[in-house]
Biotite code that builds the C-alpha atoms (Angstrom):
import biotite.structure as struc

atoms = struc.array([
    struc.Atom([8.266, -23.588, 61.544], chain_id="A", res_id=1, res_name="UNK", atom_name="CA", element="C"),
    struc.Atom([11.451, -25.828, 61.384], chain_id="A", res_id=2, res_name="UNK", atom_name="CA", element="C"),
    struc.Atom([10.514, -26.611, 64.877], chain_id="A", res_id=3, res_name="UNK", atom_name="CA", element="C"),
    struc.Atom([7.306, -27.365, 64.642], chain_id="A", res_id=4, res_name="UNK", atom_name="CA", element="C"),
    struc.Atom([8.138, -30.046, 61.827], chain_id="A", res_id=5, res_name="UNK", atom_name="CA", element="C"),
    struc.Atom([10.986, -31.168, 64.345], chain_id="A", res_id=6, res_name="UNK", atom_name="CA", element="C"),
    struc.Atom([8.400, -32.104, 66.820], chain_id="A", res_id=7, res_name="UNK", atom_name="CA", element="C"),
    struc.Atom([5.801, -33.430, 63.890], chain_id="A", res_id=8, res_name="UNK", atom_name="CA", element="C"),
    struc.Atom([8.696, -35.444, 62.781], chain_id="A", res_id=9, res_name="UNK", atom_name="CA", element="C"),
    struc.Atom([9.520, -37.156, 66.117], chain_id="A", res_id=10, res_name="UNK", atom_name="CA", element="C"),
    struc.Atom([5.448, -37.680, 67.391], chain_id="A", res_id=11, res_name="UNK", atom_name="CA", element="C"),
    struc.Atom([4.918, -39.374, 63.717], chain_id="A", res_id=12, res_name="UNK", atom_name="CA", element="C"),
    struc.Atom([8.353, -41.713, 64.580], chain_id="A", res_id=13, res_name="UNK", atom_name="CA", element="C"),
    struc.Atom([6.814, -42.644, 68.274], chain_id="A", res_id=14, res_name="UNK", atom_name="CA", element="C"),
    struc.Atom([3.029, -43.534, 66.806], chain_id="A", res_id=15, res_name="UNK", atom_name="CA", element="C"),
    struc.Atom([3.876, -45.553, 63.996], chain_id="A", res_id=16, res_name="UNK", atom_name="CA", element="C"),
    struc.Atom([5.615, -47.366, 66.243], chain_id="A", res_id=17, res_name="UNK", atom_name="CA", element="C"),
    struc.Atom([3.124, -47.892, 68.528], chain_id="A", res_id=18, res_name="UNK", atom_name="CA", element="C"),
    struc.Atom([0.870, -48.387, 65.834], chain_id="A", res_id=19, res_name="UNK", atom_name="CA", element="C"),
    struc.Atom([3.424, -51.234, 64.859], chain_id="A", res_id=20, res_name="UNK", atom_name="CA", element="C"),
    struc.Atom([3.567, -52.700, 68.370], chain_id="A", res_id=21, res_name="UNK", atom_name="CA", element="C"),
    struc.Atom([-0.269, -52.661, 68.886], chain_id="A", res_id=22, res_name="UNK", atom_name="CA", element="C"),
    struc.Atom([-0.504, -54.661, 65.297], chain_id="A", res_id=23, res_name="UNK", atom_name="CA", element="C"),
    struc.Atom([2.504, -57.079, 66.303], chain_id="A", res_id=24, res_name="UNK", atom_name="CA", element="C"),
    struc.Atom([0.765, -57.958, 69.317], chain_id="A", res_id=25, res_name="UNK", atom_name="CA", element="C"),
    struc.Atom([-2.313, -58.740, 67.984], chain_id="A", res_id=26, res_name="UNK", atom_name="CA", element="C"),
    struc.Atom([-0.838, -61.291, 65.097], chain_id="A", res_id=27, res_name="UNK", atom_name="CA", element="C"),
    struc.Atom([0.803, -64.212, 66.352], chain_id="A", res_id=28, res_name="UNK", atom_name="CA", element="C"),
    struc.Atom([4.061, -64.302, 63.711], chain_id="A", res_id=29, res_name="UNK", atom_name="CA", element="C"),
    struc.Atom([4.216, -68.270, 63.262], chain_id="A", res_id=30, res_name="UNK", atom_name="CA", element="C"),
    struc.Atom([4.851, -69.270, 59.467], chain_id="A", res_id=31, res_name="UNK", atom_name="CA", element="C"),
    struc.Atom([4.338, -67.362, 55.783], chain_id="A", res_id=32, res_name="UNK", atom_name="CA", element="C"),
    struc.Atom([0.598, -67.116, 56.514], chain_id="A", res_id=33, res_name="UNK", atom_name="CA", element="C"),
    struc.Atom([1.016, -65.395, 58.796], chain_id="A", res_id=34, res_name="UNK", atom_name="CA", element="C"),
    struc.Atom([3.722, -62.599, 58.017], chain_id="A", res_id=35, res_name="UNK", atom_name="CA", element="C"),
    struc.Atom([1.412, -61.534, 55.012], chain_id="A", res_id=36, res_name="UNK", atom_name="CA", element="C"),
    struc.Atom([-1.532, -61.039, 57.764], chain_id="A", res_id=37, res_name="UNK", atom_name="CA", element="C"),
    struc.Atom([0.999, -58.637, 59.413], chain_id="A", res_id=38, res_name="UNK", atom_name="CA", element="C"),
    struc.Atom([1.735, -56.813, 56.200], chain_id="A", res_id=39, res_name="UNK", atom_name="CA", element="C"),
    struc.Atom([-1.662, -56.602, 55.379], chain_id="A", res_id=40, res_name="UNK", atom_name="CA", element="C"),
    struc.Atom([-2.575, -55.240, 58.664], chain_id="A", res_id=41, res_name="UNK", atom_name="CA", element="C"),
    struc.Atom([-3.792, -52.065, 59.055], chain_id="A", res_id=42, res_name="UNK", atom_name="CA", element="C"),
    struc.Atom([-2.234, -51.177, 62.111], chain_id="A", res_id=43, res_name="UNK", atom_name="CA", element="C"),
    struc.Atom([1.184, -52.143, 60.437], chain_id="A", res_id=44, res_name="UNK", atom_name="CA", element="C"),
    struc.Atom([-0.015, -50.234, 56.891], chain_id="A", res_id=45, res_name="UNK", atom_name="CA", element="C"),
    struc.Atom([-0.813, -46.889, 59.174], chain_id="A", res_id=46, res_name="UNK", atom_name="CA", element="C"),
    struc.Atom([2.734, -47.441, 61.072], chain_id="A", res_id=47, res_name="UNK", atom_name="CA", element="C"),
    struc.Atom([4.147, -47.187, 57.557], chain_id="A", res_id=48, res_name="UNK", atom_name="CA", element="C"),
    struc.Atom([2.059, -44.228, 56.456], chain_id="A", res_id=49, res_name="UNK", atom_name="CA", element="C"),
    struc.Atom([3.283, -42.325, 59.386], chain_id="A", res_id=50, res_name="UNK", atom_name="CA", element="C"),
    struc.Atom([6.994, -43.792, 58.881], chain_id="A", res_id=51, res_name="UNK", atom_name="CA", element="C"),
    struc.Atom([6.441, -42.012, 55.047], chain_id="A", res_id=52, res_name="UNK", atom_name="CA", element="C"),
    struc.Atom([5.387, -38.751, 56.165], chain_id="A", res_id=53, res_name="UNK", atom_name="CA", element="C"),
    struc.Atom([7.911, -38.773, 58.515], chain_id="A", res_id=54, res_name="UNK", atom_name="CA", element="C"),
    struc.Atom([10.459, -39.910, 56.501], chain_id="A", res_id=55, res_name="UNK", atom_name="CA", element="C"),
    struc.Atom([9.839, -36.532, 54.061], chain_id="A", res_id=56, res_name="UNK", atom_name="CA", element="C"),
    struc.Atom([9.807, -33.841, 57.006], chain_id="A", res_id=57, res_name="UNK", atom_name="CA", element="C"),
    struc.Atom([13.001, -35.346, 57.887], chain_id="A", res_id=58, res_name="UNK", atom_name="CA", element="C"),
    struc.Atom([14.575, -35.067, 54.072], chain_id="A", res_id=59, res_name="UNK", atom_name="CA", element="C"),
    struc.Atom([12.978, -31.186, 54.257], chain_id="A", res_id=60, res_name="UNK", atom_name="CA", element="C"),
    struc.Atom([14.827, -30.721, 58.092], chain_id="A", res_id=61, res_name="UNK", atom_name="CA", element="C"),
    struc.Atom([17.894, -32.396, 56.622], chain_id="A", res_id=62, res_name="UNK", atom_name="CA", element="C"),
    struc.Atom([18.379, -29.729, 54.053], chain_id="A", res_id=63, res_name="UNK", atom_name="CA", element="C"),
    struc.Atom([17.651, -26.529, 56.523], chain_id="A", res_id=64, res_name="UNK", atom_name="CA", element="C"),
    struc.Atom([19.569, -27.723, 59.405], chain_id="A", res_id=65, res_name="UNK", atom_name="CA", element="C"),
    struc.Atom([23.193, -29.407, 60.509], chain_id="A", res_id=66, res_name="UNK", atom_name="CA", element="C"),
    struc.Atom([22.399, -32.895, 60.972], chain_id="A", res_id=67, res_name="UNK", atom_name="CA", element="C"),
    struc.Atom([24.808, -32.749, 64.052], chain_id="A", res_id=68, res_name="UNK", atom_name="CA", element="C"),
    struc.Atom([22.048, -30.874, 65.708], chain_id="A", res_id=69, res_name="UNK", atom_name="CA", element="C"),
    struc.Atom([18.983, -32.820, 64.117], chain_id="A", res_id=70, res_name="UNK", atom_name="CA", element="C"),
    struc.Atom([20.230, -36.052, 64.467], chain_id="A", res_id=71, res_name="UNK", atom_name="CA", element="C"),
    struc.Atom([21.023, -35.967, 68.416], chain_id="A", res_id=72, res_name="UNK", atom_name="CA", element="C"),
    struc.Atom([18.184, -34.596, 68.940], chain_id="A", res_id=73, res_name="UNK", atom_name="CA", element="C"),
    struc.Atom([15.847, -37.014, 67.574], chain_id="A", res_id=74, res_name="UNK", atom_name="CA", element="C"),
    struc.Atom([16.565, -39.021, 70.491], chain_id="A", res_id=75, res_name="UNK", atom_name="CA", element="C"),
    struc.Atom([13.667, -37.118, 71.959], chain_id="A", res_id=76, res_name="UNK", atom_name="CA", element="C"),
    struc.Atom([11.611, -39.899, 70.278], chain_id="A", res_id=77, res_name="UNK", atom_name="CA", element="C"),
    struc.Atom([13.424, -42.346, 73.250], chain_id="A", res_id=78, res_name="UNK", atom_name="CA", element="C"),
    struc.Atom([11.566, -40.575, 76.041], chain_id="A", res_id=79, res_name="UNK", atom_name="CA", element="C"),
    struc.Atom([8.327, -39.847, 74.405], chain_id="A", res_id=80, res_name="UNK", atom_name="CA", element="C"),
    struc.Atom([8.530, -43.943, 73.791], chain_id="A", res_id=81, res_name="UNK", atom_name="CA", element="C"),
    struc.Atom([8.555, -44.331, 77.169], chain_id="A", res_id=82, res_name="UNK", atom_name="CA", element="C"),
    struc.Atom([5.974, -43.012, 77.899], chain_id="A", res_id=83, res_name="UNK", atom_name="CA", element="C"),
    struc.Atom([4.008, -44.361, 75.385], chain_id="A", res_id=84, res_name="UNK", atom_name="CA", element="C"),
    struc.Atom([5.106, -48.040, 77.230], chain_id="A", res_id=85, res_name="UNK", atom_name="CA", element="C"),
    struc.Atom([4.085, -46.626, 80.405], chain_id="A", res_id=86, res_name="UNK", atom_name="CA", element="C"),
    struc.Atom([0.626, -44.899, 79.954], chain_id="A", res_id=87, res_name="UNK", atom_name="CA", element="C"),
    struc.Atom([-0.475, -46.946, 76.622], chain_id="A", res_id=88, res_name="UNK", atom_name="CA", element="C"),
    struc.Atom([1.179, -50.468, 77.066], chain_id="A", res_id=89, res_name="UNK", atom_name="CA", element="C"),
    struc.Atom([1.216, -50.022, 80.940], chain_id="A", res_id=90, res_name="UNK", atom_name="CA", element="C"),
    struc.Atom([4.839, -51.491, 80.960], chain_id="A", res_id=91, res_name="UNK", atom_name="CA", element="C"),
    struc.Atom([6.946, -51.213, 84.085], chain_id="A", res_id=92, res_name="UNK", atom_name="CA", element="C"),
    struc.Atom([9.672, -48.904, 83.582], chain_id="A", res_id=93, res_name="UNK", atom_name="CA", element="C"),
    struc.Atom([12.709, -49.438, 85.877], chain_id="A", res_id=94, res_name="UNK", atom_name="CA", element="C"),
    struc.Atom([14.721, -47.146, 87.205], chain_id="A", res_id=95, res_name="UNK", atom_name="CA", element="C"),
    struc.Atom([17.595, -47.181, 85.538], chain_id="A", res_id=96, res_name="UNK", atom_name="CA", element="C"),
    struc.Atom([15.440, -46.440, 82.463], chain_id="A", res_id=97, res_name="UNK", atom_name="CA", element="C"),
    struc.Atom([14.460, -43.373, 83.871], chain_id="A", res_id=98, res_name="UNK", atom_name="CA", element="C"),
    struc.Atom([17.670, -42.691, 84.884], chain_id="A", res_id=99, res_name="UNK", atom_name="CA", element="C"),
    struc.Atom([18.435, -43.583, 80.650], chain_id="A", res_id=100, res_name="UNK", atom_name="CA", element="C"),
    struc.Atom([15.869, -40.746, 79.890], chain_id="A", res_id=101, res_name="UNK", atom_name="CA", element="C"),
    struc.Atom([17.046, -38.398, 82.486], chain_id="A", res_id=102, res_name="UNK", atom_name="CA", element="C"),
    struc.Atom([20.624, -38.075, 80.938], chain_id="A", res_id=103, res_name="UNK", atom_name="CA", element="C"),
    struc.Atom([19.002, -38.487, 77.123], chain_id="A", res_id=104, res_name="UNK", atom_name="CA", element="C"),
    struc.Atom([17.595, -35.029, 78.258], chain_id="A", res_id=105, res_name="UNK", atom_name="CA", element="C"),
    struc.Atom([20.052, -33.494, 79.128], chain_id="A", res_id=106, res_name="UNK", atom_name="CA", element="C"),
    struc.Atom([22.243, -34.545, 76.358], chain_id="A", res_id=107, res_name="UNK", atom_name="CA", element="C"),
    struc.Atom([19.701, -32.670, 74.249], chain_id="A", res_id=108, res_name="UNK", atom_name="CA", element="C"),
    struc.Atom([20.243, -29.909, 76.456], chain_id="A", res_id=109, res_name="UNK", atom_name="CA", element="C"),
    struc.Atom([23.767, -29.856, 75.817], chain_id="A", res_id=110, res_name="UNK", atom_name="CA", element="C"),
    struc.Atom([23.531, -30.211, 72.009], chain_id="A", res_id=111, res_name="UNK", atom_name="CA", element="C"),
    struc.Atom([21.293, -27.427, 71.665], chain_id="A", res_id=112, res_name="UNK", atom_name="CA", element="C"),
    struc.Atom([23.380, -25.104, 73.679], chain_id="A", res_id=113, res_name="UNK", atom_name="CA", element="C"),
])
């Protein structure tokens, strides 16, 4: 179960991100007026929504397992990002971003052995 939420906790990090990038993009951020259209937006509000949920499966993982195992490995969110740029965004990833994700992995590795 505690894994399950682990993942759940992590995939509702990566979209409300995304959900934040897509509403970013399609705002141009230029004055006051502007700002409150990206508050108001609901790509932003369902970012936050996700950020909320997210935010309590965390507090719940926090209390059942050592946050020096938790924490590190929440850097999972990093890669799944990436991917995210690269199949959603179609952003170029380099190689030494790869490379990033590549030893992110198997730092997770590590810290769960």
């Amino acid at each position: 179960m505690k894994i399950f939420l682990f993942i759940l906790n992590v995939l509702l990090l990566v979209i409300g991100q995304t959900l934040w990038k897509i509403g970013a993009e399609k705002i141009e951020i230029s004055g006051l007026r502007s700002l409150m259209n990206v508050v108001l937006s609901p790509w932003i509000i369902g970012g936050g929504v996700l950020y909320v949920i997210a935010t309590a499966i965390w507090l719940y993982l926090l209390s059942k397992l050592p946050l020096s195992l938790i924490y590190p490995l929440q850097s999972v969110a990093y890669v799944i990002a990436l991917f995210v740029a690269l199949l959603i965004f179609k952003e170029a990833i380099p190689i030494t971003r790869w490379v990033g994700v590549a030893v992110i992995l198997f730092g997770v590795y590590l810290v769960t052995k």
